[in-house]
N, C-alpha and C positions, 0 to 999 in steps of 0.2 A: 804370722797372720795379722791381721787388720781388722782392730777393736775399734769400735766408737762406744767413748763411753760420755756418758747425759747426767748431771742435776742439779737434782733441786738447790734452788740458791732461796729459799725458806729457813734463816740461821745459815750458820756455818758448817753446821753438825755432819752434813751430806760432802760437802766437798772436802771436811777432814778425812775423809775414811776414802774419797775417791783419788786422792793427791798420793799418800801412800801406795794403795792399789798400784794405780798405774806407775808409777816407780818400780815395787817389782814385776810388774807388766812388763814394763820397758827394756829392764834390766835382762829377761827371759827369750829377747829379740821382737817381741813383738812391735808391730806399727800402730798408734795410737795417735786417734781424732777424737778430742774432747768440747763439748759444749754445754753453758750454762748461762744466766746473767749475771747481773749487778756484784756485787764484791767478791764472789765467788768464780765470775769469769776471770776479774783480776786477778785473784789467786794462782788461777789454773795460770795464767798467763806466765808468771813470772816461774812455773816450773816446769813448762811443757811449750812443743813447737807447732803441733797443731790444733791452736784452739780456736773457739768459733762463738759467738757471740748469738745469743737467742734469746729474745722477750720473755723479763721474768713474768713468771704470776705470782701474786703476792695476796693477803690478804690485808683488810683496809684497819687501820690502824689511825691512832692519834696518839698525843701525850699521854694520854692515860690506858696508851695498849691496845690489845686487836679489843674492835669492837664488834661483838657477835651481830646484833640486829643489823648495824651496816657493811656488818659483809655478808651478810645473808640477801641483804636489796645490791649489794656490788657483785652479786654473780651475774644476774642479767643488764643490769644499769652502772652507768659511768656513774660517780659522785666526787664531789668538790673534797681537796684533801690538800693540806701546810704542811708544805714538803719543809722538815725541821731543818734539813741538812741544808736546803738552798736557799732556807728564808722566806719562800712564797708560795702561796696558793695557787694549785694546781687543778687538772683534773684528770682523776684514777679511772682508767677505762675499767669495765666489765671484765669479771673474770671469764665467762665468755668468749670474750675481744680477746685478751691476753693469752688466751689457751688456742684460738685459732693461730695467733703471730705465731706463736711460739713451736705448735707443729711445722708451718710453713718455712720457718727459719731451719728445722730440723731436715727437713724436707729440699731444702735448695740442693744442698751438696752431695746428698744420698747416692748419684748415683755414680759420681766421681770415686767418694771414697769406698764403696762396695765394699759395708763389713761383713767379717766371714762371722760378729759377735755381736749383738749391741749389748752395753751395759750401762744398766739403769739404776741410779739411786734416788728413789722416793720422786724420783719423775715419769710422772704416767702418759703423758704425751709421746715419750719415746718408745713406750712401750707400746702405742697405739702405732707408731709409725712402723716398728718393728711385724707387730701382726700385720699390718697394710702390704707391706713389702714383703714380706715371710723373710724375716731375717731370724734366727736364732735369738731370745734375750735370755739372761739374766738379771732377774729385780733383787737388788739390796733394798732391804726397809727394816724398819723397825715401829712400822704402824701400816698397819692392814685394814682392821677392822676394831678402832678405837671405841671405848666403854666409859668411858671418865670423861665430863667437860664437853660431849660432843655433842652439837644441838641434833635433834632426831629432825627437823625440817630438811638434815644435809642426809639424812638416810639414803634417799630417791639417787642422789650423785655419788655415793658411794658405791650403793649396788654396782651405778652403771660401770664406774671405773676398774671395779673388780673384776667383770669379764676378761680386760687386759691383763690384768695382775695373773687372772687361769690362765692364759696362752703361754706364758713362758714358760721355757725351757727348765730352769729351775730360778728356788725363790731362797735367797739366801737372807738370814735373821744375823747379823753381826750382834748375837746377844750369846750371854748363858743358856743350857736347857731348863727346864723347868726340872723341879719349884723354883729355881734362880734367876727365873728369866724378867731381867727390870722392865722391860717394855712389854710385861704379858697382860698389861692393861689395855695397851694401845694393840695387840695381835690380835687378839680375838681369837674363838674358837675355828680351828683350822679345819676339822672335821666336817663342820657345819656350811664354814665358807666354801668347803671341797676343795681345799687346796693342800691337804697335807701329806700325801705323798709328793710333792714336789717342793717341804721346806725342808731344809734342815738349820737348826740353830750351831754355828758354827765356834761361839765365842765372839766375844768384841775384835776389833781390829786393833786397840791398844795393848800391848804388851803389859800383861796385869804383875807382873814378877814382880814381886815386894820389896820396896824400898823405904826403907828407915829412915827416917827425921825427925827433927825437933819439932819443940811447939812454940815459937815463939811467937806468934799473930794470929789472927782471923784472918782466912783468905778470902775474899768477894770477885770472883769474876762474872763480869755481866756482858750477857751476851747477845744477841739477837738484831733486831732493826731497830731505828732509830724509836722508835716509840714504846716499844717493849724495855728500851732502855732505859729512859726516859721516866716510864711506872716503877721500874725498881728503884731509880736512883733515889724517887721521894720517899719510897719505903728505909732504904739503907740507911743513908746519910740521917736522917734526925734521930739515930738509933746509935748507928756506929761510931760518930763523934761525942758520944757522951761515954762511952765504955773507956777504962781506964788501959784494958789490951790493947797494945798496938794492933792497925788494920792495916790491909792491903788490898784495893779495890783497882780494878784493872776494867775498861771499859770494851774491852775489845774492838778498838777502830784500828784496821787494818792501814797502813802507810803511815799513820802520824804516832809520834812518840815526843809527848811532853810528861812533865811529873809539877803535882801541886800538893800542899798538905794543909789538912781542914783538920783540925784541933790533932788528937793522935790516928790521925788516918791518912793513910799516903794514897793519891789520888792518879792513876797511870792510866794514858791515852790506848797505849799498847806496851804489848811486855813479848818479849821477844820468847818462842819454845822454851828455850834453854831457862829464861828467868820465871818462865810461866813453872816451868817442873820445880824451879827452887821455891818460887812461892807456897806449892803446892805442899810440898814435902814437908815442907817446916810451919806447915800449919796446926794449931791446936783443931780447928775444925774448920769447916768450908761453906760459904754462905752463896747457894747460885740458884739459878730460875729451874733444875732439871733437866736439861739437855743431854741426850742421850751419851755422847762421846764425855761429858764433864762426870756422869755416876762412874764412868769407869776411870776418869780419872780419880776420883776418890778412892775408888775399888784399890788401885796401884796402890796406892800410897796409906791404904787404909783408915781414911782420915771420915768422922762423922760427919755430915754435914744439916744443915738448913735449907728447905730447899722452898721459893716464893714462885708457883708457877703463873706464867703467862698464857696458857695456852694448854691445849687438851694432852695432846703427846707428853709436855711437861708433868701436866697433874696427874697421868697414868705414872711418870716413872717415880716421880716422886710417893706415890700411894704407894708402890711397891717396896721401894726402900722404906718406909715409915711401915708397915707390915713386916718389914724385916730387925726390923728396929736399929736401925742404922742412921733413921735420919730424923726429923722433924718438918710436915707441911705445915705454913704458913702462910694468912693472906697479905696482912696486912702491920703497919708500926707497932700496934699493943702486941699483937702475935710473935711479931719477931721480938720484939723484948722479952714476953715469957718466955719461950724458947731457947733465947741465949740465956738466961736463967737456968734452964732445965737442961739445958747442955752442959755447963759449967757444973752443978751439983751430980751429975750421972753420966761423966765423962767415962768414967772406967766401963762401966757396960757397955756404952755404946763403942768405946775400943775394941772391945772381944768381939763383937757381930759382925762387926767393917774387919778382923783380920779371919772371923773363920768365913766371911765371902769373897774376902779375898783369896785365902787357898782354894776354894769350888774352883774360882774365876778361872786360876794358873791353871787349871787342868787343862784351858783349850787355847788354840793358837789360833785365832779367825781370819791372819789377814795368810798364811799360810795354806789353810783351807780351803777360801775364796779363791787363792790361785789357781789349786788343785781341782777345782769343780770349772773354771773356765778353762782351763787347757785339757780337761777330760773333755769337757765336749769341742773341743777342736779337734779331736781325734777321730 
């Protein structure tokens, strides 16, 4: 059969779990057309052969992380934005603008590749293209109807975008069920949205099976766009260079791989899977923004962590974990240093929480299920 699968390139989180997918997609016979933008098309690229390039939307951001008030005037208006990466000042169109490119790009090749699937993750354009066209979807998400961090001025466009989120075919939650569910901040009530006969929480797509390791570091992966990066890094760094524990901070820039060291902190551009799970393993605890795919890497490896969010999805996963007593939210340098205070004196408790969620977690196999829900309705 002939899947097109769509996302969101908002973090990486979305095309971790879609890269996987379509591998065992692939593996199963199926014909798969993938589309996204910015680091996340590159991604798709170097795994897959038919990939296609589509206008991100992003939200507006500087050095010091998204900025709510001006992304709230950058939905209808363009604004002036230092692209960090290129060194110069630009100008960010409307999200608006970027949401119309972005259908249209979806929209050129539609009728060449005629899916008999679309699948979507955490991209709603496609899902609007899918209703357009009545093609069958499937939505991955792990945010629906967020409750933590979310300005209620953005109420009016969420409503509207849930319409599409109802038409699909089914809505798949790559999380735990409840009460374990880390993004049951950013879901919202299913009942209420009327969407919950068509969710089911299937499990993460990460293989949660427990694996044992030392403690020899703090782990620090930082993740996101360049400006979300950017805000942690001044959070980290005057914190984690004074601790006497070796660290291990990893900036997640995709293609480049350099290594530097600021006092006992090892500083990595990129850290390859394989070095990323050693880091992980061998850490006393894990210091990162909340990203959904990153809780369940802790999950695995049952390691506590700190968690500094950037953004709403963030601050729902991390309130979840710190309600579970697993982790520690933080905004800012004095915070994270009590914190790692209070992780280092009340390590062992927080060990027993992170390994009895981590047995709940192993009970489900997500990316397994995900299969099974799209090749049942290709039947």
């Amino acid at each position: 059969m002939r899947l097109l699968l769509s996302c969101s390139e908002l973090g990486l989180g979305h095309v971790s779990r879609i890269i996987p997918l379509g591998k065992r997609l692939e593996k199963n016979g199926h014909e798969l057309f993938f589309f996204s933008g910015g680091k996340a098309y590159q991604m798709l690229q170097k795994e897959f052969r038919n990939v296609y390039k589509c206008t991100p939307v992003s939200w507006y951001e500087n050095a010091y992380g998204i900025i709510t008030s001006a992304s709230l005037i950058n939905v209808l208006f363009p604004l002036p934005l230092f692209n960090m990466e290129k060194n110069r000042l630009e100008i960010k169109n409307s999200n608006a603008m970027e949401t119309i490119h972005r259908y249209y790009d979806l929209r050129e090749n539609i009728r060449d590749i005629a899916p008999d699937i679309l699948i979507a993750d955490g991209d709603i354009n496609a899902l609007r293209l899918a209703h357009r066209w009545r093609i069958p979807s499937v939505y991955i998400a792990n945010m629906i109807r967020p409750s933590y961090g979310f300005s209620a001025f953005l109420n009016p466009g969420e409503r509207l975008v849930e319409r599409y989120v109802k038409h699909c075919s089914k809505i798949i939650i790559p999380d735990n069920p409840p009460p374990y569910t880390i993004s049951e901040y950013s879901i919202g009530n299913l009942d209420k949205i009327g969407l919950n006969g068509k969710v089911e929480f299937i499990g993460s797509f990460v293989d949660t099976t427990h694996v044992k390791g030392s403690q020899e570091h703090i782990f620090a992966p930082v993740s996101g766009p360049s400006g979300t990066k950017a805000k942690l890094m001044k959070i980290l760094f005057p914190v984690l260079e004074k601790l006497k524990t070796k660290c291990i901070v990893s900036l997640g820039t995709p293609g480049k791989k350099a290594t530097a060291k600021i006092g006992n902190c090892e500083l990595h551009t990129w850290l390859s899977a394989e070095e990323r799970q050693e880091c992980m393993k061998n850490a006393k605890f894990v210091i990162f923004s909340g990203g959904h795919i990153t809780c369940f890497e802790t999950i695995k490896y049952a390691k506590p962590s700190i968690c500094i969010p950037t953004q709403p999805e963030q601050l729902g996963n991390a309130a979840k974990l710190q309600d579970l007593n697993c982790s520690i939210t933080v905004k800012n340098k004095s915070g994270l240093e009590k914190a790692v205070e209070k992780m280092e004196k009340e390590k062992e408790s927080f060990d027993r929480n992170m390994l009895a969620l981590n047995e709940f977690s192993n009970k489900f196999k997500g990316l397994d299920r995900a299969v099974t829900i799209i090749e049942t309705l290709l039947d």
